[in-house]
C-alpha positions in Angstrom: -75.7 21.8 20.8 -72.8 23.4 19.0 -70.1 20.9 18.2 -70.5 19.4 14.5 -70.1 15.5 13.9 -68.3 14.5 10.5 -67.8 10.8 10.1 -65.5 10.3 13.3 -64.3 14.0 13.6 -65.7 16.5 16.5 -65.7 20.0 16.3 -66.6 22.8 18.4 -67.6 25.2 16.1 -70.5 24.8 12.8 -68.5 27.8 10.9 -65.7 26.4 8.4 -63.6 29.1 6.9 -60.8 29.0 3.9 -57.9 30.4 3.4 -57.8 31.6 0.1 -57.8 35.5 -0.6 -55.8 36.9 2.4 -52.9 39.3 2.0 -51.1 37.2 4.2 -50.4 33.7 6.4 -50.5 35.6 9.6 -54.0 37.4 8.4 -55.5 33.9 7.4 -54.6 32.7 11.3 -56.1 35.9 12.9 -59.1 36.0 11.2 -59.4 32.1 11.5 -58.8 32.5 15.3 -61.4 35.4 15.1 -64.2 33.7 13.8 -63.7 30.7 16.8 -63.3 27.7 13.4 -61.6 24.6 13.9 -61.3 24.0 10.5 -60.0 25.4 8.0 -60.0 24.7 4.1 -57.1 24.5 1.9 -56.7 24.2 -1.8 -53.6 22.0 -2.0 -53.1 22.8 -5.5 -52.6 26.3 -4.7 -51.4 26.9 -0.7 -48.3 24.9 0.5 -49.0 22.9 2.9 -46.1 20.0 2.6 -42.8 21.9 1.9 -40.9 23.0 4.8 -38.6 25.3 2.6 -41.0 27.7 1.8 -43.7 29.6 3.9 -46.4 26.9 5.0 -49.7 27.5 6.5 -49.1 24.6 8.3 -46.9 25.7 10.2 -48.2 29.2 10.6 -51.2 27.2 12.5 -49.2 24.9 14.7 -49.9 26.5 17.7 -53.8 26.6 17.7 -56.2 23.7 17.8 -57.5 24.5 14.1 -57.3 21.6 11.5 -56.9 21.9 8.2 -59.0 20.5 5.2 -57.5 19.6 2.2 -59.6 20.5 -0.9 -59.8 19.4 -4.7 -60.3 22.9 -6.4 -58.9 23.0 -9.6 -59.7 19.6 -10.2 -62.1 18.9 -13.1 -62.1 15.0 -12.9 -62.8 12.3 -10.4 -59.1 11.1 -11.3 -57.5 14.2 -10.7 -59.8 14.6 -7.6 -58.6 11.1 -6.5 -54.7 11.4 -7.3 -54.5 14.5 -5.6 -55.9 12.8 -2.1 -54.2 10.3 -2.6 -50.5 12.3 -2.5 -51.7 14.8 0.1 -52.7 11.5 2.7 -49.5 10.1 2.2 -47.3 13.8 2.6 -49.4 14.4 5.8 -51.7 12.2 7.2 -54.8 14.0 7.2 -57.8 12.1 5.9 -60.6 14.5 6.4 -61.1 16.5 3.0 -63.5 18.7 0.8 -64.3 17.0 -2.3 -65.4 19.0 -4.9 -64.7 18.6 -9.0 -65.5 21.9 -11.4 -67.8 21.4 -14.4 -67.4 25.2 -15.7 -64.0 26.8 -15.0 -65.0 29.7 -16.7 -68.0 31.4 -15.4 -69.9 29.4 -12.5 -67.2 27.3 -10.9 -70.3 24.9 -10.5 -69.4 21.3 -9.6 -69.8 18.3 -11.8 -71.8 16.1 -9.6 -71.4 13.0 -11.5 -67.4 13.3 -11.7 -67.8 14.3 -8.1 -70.0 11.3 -6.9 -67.6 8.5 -9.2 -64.7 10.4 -7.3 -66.5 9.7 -3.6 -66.9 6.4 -4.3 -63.7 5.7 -4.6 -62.3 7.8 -1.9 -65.3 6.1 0.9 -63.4 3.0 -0.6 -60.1 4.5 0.6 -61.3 5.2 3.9 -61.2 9.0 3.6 -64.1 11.3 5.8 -65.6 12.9 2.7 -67.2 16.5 2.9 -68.4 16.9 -1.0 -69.3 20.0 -2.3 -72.1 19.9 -4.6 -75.5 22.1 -6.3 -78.5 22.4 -4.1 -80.1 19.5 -5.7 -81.5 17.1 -3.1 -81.5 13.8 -5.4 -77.9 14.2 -6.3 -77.0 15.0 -2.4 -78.9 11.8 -1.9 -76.8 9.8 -4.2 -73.6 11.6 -2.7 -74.5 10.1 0.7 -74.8 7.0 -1.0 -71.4 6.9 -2.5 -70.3 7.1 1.0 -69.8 11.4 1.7 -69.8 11.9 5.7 -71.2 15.4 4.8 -73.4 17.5 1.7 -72.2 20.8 0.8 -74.7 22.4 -1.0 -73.4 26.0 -2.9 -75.8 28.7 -1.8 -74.9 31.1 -4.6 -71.8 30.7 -6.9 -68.5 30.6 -5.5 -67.2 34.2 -4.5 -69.8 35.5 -5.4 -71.6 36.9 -2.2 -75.2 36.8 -3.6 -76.3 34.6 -0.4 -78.4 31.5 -0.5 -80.2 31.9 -3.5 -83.0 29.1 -3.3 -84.2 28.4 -0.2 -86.2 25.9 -0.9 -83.3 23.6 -2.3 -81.4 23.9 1.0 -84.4 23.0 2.8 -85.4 20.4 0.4 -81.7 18.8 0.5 -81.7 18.8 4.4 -84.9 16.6 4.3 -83.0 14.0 1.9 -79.8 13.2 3.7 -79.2 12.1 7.1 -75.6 13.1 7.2 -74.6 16.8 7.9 -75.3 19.6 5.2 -72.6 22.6 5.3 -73.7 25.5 3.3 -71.2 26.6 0.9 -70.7 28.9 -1.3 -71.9 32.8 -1.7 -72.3 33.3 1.7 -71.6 37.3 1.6 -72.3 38.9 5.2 -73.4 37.6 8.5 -77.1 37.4 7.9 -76.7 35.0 5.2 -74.7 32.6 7.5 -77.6 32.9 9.6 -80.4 32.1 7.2 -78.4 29.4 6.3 -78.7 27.8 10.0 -82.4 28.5 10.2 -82.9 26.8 7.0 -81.1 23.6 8.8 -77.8 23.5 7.8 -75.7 22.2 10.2 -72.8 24.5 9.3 -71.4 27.1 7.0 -68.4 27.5 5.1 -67.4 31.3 4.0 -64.0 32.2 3.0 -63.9 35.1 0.2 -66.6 36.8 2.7 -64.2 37.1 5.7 -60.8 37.6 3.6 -62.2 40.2 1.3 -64.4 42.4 3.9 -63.3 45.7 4.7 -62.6 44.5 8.7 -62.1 40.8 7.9 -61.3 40.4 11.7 -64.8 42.2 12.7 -66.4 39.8 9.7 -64.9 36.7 10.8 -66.2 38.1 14.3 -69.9 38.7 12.9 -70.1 34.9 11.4 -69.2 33.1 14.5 -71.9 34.6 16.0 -74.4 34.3 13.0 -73.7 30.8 12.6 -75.1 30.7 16.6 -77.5 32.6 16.7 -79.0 31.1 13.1 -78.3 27.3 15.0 -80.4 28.9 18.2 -83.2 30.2 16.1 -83.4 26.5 14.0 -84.0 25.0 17.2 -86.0 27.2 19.2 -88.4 27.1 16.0 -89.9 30.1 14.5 -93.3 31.1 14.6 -95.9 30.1 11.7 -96.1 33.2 9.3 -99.3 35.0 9.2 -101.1 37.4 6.6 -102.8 39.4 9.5 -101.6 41.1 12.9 -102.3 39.0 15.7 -102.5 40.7 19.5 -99.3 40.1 21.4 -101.8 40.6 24.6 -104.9 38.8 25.4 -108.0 40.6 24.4 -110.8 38.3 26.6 -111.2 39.7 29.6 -110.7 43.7 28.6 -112.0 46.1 30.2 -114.6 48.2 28.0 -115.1 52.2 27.9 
């Protein structure tokens, strides 16, 4: 009931977490070990993860059973996108990774889905496990599935942004289109948007500015382990039908008239 399938990766948790924003390695692995993730996401462009002459996350997480997931930010082309893989496979090995390729590096950080689906197609090719981060638009998740992505990662709100999942309708909508696993991403700002999330049907969330930039990120990271549950319990329990009127939680047949 809880463990997330991605291509041929397992995990025991359907919360993702990054680990961009933090004061510190040893912060990211506290919170990370907090919040009960096994994965965590890491811009290569940005974190060291390869060099063992300077600080590395990598090793900062050795002991634990949390794996890491490369990421493309930063990269505004499928090339790029593609290049960068390609190095980071061959420095470490790891072939599970978050596509994603920025249209607007200015203001929205919203991904360009074509340069994003030519980029998947290429990396399916290369026998990568793809997890491709994308807008809430069900036709282009469709056609990232095609291109061979192992998971959708539809943005709830812009990146950072904390706004929470925006249109819920779109997440729902995408969830019916694709048969691989949707991760919510993106804007997630508190707990109760992690859970909405899961009752809309995601099977998992990604936060990262969330955790690292709340006030207790320990107590946060915390608060969206359990969301993510208790949102995943409430999906498949299934909620009742909303109603414009009250309707008696007891029987009234049978009552005893004054």
């Amino acid at each position: 009931m809880h463990t997330l399938q991605i291509g041929k990766y397992t995990l025991g948790s359907r919360l993702i977490v990054g680990s961009g924003k933090y004061d510190s390695f040893e912060m990211t692995k506290a919170a990370t070990l907090a919040s009960g993730s096994e994965l965590i996401t890491v811009a290569v462009r940005r974190l060291n993860i390869t060099n063992p002459n300077e600080p590395n996350l990598r090793d900062t997480f050795a002991d634990t059973n949390v794996k890491f997931l490369p990421n493309s930010a930063g990269c505004t082309t499928a090339e790029e996108a593609i290049t960068l893989f390609r190095l980071t496979r061959e420095a470490t090995g790891i072939d599970l990774i978050k596509l994603e390729v920025i249209g607007d590096t200015q203001k929205t950080l919203y991904p360009d889905v074509l340069e994003t689906i030519k980029a998947c197609e290429v990396l399916a090719k290369d026998g990568f496990t793809i997890m491709a981060y994308t807008s809430d638009d069900p036709i282009m998740a469709r056609r990232l599935e095609d291109a061979g992505a192992h998971a959708i990662m539809p943005l709830a709100a812009p990146i950072g942004s904390g706004l929470g999942v925006q249109n819920k309708y779109n997440i729902v909508f995408v969830r019916e289109a694709v048969k691989v696993p949707i991760i919510v991403d993106a804007g997630i700002g508190c707990a109760s948007d992690a859970a909405l999330a899961m009752e809309l049907g995601a099977d998992g969330v990604l936060t990262n500015t969330a955790i690292a930039q709340a006030q207790n990120p320990m107590l946060m990271a915390e608060a969206m382990k359990n969301a993510v549950i208790a949102g995943r319990l409430s999906y498949l329990a299934g909620r009742i039908p909303k109603r414009p009127y009250a309707t008696a939680s007891s029987p009234v047949d049978g009552m005893i008239q004054f």
